[in-house]
TIMARDREN-142927 format. One record per residue: residue in three letters; chain; x, y, z of N, C-alpha, C in turn; residue number from 0. Coordinates in steps of 0.2 Angstrom, whole numbers, always signed. Each point is the difference from the previous one (the first is absolute). Example, Ala and Ser with C-alpha at 12.3 -4.5 7.8 and 13.67 -1.06 7.14 Angstrom:
REM residues 2
{code->ALA | unit->A | n_east->+66 | n_north->-28 | n_up->+39 | ca_east->-4 | ca_north->+6 | ca_up->+0 | c_east->+4 | c_north->+6 | c_up->+0 | pos->0}
{code->SER | unit->A | n_east->-2 | n_north->+5 | n_up->-4 | ca_east->+4 | ca_north->+6 | ca_up->+1 | c_east->-4 | c_north->+5 | c_up->+3 | pos->1}
END
This chain:
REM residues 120
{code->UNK | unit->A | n_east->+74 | n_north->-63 | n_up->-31 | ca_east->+0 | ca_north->-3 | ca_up->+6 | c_east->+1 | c_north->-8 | c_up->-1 | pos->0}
{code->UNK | unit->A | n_east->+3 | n_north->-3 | n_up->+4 | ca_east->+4 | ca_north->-8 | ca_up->-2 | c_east->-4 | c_north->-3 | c_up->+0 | pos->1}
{code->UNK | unit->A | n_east->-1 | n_north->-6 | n_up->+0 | ca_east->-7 | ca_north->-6 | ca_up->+0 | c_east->+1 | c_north->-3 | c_up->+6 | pos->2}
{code->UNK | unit->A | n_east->+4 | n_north->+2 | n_up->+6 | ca_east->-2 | ca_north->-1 | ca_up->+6 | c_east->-3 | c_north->+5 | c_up->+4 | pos->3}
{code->UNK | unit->A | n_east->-2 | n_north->+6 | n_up->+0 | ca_east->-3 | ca_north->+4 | ca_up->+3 | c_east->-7 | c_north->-3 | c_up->-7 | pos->4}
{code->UNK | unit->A | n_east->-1 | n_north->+0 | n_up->-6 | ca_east->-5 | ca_north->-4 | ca_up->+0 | c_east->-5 | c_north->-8 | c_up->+4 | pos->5}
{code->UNK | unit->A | n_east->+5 | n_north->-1 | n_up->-1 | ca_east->-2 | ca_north->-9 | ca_up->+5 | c_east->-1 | c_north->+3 | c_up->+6 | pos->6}
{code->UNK | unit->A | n_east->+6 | n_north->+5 | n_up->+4 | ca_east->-5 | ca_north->+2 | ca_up->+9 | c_east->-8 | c_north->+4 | c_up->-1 | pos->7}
{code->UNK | unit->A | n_east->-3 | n_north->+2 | n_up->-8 | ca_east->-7 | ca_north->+4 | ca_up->+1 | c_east->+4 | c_north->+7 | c_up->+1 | pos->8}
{code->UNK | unit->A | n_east->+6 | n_north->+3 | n_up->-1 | ca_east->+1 | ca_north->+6 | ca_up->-1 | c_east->-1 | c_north->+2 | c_up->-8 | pos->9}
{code->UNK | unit->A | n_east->-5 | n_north->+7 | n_up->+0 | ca_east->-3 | ca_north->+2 | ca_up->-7 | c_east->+11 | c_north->+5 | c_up->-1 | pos->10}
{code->UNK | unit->A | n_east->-3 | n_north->-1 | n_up->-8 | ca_east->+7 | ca_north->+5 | ca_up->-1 | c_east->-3 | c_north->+7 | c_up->+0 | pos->11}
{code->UNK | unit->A | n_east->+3 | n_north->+5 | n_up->+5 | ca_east->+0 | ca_north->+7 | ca_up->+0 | c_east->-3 | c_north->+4 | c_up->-9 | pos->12}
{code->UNK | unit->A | n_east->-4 | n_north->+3 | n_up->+3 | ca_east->-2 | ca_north->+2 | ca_up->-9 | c_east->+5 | c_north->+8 | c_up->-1 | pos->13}
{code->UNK | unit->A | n_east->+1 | n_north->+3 | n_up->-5 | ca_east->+2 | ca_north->+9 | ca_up->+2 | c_east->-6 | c_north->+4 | c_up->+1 | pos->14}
{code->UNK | unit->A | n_east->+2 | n_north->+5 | n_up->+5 | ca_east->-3 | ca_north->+5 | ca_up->+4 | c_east->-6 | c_north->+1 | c_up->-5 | pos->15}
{code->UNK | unit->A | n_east->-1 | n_north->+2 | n_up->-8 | ca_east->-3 | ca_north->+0 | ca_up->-6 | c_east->-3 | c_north->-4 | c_up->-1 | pos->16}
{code->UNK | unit->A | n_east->+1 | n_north->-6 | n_up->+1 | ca_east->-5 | ca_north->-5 | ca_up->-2 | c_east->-7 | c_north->-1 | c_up->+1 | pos->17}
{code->UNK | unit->A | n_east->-5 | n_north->+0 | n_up->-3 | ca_east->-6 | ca_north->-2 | ca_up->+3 | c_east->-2 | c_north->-7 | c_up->+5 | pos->18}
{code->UNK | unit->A | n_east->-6 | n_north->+0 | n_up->+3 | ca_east->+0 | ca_north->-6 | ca_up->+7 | c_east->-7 | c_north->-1 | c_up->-3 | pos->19}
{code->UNK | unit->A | n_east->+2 | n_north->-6 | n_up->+0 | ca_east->-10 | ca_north->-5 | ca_up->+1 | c_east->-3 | c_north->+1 | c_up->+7 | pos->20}
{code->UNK | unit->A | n_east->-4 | n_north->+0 | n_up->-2 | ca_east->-5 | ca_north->-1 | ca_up->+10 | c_east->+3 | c_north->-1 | c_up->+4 | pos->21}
{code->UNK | unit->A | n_east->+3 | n_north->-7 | n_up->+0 | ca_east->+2 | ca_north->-5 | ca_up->+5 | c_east->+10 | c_north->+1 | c_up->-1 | pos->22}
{code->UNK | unit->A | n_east->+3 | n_north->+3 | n_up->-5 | ca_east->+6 | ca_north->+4 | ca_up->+4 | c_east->-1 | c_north->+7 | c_up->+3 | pos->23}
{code->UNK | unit->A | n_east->-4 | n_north->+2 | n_up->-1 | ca_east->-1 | ca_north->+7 | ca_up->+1 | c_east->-4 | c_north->-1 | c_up->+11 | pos->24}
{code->UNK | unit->A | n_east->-4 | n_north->-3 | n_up->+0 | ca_east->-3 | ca_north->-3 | ca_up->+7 | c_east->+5 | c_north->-2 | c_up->+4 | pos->25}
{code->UNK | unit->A | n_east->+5 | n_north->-4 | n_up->-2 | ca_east->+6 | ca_north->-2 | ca_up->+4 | c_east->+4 | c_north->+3 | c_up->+0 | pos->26}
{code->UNK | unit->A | n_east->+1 | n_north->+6 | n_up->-4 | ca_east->+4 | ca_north->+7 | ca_up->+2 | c_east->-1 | c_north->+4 | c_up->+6 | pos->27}
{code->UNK | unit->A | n_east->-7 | n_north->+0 | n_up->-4 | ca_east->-6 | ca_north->+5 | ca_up->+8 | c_east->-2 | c_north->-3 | c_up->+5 | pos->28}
{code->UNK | unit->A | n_east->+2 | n_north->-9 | n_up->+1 | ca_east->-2 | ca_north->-3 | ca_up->+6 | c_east->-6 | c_north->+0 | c_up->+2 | pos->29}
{code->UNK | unit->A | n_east->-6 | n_north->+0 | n_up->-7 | ca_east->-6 | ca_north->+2 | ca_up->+1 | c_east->-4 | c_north->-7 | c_up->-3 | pos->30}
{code->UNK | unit->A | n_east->-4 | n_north->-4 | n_up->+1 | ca_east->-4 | ca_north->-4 | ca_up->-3 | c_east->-2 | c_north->+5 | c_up->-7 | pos->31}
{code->UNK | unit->A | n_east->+1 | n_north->-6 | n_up->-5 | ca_east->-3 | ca_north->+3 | ca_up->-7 | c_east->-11 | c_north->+4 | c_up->+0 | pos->32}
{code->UNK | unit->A | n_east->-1 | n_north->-3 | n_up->+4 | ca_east->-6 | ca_north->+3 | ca_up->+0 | c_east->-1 | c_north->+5 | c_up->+3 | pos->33}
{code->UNK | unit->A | n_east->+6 | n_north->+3 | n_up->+3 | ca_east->+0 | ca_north->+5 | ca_up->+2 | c_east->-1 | c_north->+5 | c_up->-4 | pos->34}
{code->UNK | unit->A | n_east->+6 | n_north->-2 | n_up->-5 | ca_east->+2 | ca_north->+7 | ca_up->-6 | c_east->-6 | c_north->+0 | c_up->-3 | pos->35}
{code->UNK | unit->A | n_east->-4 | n_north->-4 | n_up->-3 | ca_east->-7 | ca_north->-1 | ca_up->-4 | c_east->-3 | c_north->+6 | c_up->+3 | pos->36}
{code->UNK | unit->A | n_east->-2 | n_north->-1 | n_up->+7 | ca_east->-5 | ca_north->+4 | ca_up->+4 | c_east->+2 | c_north->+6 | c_up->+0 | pos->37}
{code->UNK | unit->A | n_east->+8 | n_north->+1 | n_up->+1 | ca_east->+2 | ca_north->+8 | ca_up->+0 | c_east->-3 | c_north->+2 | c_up->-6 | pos->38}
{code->UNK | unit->A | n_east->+0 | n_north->-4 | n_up->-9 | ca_east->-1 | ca_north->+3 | ca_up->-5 | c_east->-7 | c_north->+3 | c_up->+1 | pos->39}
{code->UNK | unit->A | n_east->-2 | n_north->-4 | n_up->+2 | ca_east->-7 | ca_north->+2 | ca_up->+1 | c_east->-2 | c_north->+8 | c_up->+6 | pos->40}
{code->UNK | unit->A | n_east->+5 | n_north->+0 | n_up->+3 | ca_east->+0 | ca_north->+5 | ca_up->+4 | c_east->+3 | c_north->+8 | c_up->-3 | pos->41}
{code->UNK | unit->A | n_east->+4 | n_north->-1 | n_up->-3 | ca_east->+6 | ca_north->+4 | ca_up->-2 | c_east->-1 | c_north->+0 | c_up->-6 | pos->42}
{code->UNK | unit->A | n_east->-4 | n_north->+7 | n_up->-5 | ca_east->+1 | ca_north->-1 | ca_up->-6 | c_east->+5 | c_north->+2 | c_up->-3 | pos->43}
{code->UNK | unit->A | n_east->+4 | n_north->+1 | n_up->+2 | ca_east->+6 | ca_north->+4 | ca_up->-4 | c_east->+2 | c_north->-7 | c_up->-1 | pos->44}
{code->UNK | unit->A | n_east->+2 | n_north->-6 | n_up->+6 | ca_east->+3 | ca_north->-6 | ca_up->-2 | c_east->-3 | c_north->-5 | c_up->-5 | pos->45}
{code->UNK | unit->A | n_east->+3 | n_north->+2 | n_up->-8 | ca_east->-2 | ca_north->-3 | ca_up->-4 | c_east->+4 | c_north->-6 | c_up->-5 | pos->46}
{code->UNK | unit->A | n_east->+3 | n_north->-7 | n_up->+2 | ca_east->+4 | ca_north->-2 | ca_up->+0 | c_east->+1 | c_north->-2 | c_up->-9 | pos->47}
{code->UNK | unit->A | n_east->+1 | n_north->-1 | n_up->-3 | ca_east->+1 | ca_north->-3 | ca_up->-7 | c_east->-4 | c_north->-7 | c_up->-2 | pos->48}
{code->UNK | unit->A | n_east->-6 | n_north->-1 | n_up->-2 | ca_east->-2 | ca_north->-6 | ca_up->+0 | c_east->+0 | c_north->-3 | c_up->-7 | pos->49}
{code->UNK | unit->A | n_east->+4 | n_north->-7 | n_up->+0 | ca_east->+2 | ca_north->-4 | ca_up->-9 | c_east->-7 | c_north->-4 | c_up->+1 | pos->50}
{code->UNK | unit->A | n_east->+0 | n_north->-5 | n_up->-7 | ca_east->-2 | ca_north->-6 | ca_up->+2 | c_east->-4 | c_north->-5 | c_up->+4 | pos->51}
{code->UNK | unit->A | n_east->-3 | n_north->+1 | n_up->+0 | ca_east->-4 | ca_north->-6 | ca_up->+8 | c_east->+1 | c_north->+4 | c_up->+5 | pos->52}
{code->UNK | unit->A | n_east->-3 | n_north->+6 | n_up->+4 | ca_east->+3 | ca_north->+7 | ca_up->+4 | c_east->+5 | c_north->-2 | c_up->+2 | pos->53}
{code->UNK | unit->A | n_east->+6 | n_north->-3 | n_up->-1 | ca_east->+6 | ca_north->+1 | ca_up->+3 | c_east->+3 | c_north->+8 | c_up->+1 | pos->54}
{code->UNK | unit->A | n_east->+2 | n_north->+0 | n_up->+6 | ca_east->+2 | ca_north->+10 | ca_up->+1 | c_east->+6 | c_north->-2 | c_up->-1 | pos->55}
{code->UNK | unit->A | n_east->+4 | n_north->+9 | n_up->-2 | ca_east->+5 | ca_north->-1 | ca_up->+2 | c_east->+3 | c_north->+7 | c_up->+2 | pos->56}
{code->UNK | unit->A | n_east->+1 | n_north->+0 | n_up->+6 | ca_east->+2 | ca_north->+6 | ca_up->+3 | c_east->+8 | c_north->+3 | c_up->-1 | pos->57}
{code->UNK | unit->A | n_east->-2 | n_north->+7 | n_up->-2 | ca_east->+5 | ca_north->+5 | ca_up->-2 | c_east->+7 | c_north->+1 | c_up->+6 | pos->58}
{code->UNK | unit->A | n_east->+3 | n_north->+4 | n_up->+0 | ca_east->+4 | ca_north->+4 | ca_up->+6 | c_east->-5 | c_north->+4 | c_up->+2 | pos->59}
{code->UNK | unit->A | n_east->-2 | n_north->+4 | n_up->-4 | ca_east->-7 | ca_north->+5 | ca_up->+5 | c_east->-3 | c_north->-4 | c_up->+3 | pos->60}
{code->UNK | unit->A | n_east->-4 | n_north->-3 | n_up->-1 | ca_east->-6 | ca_north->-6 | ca_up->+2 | c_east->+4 | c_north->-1 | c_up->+9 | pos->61}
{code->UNK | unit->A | n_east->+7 | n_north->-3 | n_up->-2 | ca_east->+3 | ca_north->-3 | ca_up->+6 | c_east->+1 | c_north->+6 | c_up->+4 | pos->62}
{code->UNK | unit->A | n_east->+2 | n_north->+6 | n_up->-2 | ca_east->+1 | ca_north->+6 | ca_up->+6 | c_east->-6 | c_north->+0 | c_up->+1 | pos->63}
{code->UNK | unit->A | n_east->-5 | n_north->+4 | n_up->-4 | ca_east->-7 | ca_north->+0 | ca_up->+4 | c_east->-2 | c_north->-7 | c_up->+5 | pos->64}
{code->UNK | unit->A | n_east->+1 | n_north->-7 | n_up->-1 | ca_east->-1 | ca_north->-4 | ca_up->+4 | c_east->+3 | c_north->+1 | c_up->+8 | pos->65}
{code->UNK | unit->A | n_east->+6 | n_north->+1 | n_up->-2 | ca_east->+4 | ca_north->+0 | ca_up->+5 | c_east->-3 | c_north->+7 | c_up->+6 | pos->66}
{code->UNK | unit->A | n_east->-3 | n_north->+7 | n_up->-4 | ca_east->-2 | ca_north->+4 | ca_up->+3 | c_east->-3 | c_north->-1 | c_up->+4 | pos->67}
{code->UNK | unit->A | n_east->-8 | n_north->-6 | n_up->-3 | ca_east->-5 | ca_north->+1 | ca_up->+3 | c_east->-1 | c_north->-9 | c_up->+5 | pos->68}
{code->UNK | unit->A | n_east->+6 | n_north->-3 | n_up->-1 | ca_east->+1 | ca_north->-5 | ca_up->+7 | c_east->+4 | c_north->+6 | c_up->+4 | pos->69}
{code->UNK | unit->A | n_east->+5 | n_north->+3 | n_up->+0 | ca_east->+2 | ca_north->+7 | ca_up->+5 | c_east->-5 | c_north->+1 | c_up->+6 | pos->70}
{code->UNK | unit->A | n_east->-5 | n_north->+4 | n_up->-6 | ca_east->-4 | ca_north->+4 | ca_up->+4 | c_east->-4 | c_north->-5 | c_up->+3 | pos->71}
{code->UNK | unit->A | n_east->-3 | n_north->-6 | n_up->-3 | ca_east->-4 | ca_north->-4 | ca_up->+4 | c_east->+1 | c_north->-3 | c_up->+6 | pos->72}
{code->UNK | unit->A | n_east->+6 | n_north->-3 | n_up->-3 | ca_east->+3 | ca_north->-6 | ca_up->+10 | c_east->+6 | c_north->+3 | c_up->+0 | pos->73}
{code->UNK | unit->A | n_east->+3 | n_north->+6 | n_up->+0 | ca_east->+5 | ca_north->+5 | ca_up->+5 | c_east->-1 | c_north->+5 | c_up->+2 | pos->74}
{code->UNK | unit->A | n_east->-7 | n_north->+4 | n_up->-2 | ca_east->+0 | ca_north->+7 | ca_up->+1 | c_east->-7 | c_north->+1 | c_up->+3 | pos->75}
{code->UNK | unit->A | n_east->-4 | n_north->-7 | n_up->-1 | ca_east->-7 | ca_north->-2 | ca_up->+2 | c_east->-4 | c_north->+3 | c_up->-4 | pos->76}
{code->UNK | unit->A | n_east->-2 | n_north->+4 | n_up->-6 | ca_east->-4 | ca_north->+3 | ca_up->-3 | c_east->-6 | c_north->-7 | c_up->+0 | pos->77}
{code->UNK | unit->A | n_east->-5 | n_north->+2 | n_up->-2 | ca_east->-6 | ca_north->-2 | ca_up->-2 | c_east->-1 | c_north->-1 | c_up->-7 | pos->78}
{code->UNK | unit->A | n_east->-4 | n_north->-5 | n_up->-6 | ca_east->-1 | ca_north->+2 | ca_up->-3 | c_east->-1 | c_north->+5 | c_up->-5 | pos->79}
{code->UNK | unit->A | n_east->-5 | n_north->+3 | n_up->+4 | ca_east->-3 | ca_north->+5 | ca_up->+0 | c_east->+6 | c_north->+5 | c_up->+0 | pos->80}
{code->UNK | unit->A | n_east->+2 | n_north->+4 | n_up->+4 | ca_east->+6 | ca_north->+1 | ca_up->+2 | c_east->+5 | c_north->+3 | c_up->-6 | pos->81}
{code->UNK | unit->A | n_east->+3 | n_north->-7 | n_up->-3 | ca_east->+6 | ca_north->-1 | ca_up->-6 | c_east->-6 | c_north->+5 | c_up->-4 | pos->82}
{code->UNK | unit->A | n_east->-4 | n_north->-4 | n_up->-4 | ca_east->-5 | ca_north->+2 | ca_up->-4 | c_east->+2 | c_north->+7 | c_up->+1 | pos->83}
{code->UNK | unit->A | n_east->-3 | n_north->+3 | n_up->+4 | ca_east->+1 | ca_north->+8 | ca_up->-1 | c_east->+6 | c_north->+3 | c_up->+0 | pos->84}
{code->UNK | unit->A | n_east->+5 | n_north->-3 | n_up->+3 | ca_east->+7 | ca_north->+2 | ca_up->-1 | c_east->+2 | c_north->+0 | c_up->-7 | pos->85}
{code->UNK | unit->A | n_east->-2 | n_north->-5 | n_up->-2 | ca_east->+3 | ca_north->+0 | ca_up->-8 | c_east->-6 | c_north->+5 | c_up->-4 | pos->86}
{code->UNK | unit->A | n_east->-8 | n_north->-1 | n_up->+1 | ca_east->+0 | ca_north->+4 | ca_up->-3 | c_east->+2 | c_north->+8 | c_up->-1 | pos->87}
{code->UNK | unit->A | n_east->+1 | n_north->+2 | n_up->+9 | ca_east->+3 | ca_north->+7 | ca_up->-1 | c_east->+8 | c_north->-2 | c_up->+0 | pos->88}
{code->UNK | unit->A | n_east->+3 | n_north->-3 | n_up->-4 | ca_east->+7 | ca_north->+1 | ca_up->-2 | c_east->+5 | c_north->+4 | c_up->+8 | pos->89}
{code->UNK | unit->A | n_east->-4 | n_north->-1 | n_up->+6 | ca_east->+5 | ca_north->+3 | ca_up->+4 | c_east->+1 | c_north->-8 | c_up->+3 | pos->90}
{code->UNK | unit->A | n_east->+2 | n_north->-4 | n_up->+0 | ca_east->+4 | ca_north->-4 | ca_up->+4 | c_east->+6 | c_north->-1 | c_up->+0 | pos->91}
{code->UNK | unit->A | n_east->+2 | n_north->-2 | n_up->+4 | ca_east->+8 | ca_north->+1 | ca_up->+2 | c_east->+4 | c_north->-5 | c_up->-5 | pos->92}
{code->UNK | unit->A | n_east->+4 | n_north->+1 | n_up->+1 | ca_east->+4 | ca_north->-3 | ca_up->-5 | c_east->+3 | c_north->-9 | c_up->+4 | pos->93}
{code->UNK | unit->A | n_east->+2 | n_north->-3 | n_up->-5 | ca_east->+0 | ca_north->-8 | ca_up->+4 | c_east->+4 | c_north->+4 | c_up->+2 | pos->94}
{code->UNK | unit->A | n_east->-1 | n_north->-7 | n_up->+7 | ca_east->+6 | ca_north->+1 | ca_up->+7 | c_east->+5 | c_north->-2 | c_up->-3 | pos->95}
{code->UNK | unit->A | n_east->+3 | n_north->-5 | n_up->-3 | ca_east->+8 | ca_north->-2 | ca_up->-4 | c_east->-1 | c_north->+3 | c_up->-8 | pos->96}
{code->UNK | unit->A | n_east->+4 | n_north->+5 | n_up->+0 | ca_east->+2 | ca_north->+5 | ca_up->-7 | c_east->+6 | c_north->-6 | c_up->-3 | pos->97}
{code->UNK | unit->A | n_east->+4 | n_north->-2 | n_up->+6 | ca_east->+5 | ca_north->-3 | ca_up->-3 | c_east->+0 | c_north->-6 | c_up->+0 | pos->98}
{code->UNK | unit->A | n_east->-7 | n_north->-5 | n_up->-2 | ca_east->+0 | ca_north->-6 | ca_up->-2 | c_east->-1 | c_north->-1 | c_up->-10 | pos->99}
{code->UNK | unit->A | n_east->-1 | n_north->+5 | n_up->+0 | ca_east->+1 | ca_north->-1 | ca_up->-6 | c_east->+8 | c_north->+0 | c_up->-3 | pos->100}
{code->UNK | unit->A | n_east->+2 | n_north->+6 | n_up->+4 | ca_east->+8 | ca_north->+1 | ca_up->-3 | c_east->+3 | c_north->-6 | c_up->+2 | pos->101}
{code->UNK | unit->A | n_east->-2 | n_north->-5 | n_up->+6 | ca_east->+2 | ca_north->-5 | ca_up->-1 | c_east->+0 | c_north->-7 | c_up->-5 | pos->102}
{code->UNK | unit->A | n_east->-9 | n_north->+2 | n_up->+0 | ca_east->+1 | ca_north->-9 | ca_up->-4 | c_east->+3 | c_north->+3 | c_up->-7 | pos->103}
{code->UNK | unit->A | n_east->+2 | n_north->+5 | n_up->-2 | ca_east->+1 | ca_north->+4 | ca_up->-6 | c_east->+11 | c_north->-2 | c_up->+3 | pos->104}
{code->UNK | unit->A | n_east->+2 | n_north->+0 | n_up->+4 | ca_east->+6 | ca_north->-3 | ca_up->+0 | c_east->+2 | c_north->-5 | c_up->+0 | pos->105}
{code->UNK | unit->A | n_east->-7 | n_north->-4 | n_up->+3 | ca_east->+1 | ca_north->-9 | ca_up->+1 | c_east->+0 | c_north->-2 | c_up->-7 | pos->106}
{code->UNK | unit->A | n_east->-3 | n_north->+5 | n_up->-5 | ca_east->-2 | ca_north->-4 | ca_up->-6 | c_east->+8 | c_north->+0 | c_up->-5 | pos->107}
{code->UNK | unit->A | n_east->+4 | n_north->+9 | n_up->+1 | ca_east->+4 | ca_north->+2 | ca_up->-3 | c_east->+7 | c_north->-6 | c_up->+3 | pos->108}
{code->UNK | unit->A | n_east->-2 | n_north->-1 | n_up->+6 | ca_east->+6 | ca_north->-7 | ca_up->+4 | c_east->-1 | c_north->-6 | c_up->-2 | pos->109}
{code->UNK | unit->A | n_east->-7 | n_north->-2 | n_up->-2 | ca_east->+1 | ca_north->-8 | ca_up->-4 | c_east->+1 | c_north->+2 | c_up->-8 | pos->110}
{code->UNK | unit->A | n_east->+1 | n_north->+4 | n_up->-2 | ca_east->+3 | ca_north->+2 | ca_up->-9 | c_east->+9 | c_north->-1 | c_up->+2 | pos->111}
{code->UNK | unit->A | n_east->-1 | n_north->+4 | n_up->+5 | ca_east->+8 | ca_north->+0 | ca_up->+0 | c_east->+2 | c_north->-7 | c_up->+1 | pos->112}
{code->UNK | unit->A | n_east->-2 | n_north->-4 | n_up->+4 | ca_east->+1 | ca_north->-5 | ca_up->+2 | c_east->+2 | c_north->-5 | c_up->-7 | pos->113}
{code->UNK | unit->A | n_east->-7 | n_north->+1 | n_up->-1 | ca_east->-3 | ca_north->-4 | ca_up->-8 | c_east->+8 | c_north->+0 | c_up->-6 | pos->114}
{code->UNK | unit->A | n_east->+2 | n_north->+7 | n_up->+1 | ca_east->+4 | ca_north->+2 | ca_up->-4 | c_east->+8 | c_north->-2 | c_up->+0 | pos->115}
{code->UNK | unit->A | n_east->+0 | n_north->-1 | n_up->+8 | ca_east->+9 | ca_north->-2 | ca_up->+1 | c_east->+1 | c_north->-7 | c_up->+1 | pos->116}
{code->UNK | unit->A | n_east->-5 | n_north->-4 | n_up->+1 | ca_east->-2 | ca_north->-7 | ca_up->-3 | c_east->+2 | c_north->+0 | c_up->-7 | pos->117}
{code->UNK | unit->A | n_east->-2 | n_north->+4 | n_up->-5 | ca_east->+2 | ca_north->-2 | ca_up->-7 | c_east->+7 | c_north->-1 | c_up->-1 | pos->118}
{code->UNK | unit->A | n_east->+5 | n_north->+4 | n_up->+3 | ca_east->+3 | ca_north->+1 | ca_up->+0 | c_east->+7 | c_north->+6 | c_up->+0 | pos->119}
END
């Protein structure tokens, strides 16, 4: 990314692979960071990577399951309670966008490419 999308406060795009701190991972999910906190506490399957000083660091799994359980909460209106049993009985539906993964999985493959015909 150039040092002017830095100077306007644009983060560089991480790859689809990469792990997210908290607070990339919240502004993914358009969630306050104390949200996710509270889901870990709610969702024990969501068990994020924790270094150092608890810094987390969420996986691609962490992030679909994230994504799952903002789905079912503020799109499909489940309950806490609700998700919780969905996930415990492994019958919930599948995220509503299958293909935002295979997108940011092309966004990532088109800034390589990019990256690459710059060199020259």
């Amino acid at each position: 990314m150039s040092a002017v999308a830095h100077a306007n406060g644009a983060r560089p795009r991480k790859a689809a692979g990469a792990f997210r701190t908290i607070s990339e991972a919240a502004e993914e999910l358009n969630v306050p960071q104390h949200v996710l906190r509270f889901w870990e506490t709610k969702f024990p399957t969501l068990q994020p990577l924790k270094r150092g000083g608890g810094r987390r660091y969420y996986r691609p799994e962490d992030l679909a399951l994230l994504r799952r359980i903002a789905d079912l909460l503020y799109t499909q209106g489940y309950t806490i309670k609700g998700v919780q049993r969905l996930l415990e009985d492994s019958e919930a539906p599948p995220p509503a966008s299958p293909e935002a993964g295979v997108m940011e999985e092309l966004d990532a493959i088109a800034a390589a490419l990019r990256r690459l015909s710059r060199r020259g």
